[in-house]
N, C-alpha and C positions, 0 to 999 in steps of 0.2 A: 504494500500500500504506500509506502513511503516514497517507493519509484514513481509511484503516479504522482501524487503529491509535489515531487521535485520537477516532471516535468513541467506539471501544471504552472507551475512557479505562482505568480503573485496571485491568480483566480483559485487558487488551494489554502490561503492563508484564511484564517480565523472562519474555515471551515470543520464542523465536526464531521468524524469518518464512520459511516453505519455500515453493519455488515447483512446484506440480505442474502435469500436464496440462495442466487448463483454468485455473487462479487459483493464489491462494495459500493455505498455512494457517497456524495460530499455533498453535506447540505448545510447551508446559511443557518443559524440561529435565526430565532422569532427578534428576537431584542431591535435587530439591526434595521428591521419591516417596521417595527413598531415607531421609532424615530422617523420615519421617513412620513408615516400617512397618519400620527398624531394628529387630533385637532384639538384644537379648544372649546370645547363647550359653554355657549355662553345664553343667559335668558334670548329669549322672541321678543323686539317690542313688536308693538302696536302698528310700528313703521312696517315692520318685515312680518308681519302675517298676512 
């Protein structure tokens, strides 16, 4: 796995490594998604209903 990893170079970094079935995959943390499509939640006026 480490060989893939290395080829992969920087698109393999602060990915975790799962192992399924047949191989492995590399998959993004939730965390990283999270920061990106955060909003803020804020009351409705009266304006924007």
């Amino acid at each position: 796995m480490s060989n893939v990893k290395a080829r992969l170079g920087f698109r393999a970094k602060e990915r975790d490594v799962i192992e399924s079935g047949e191989g492995y995959q590399l998959r993004e943390s939730l965390a990283q998604y999270k920061a990106l499509f955060a909003v803020e939640n804020e009351d409705i006026d009266l304006e924007n209903a």
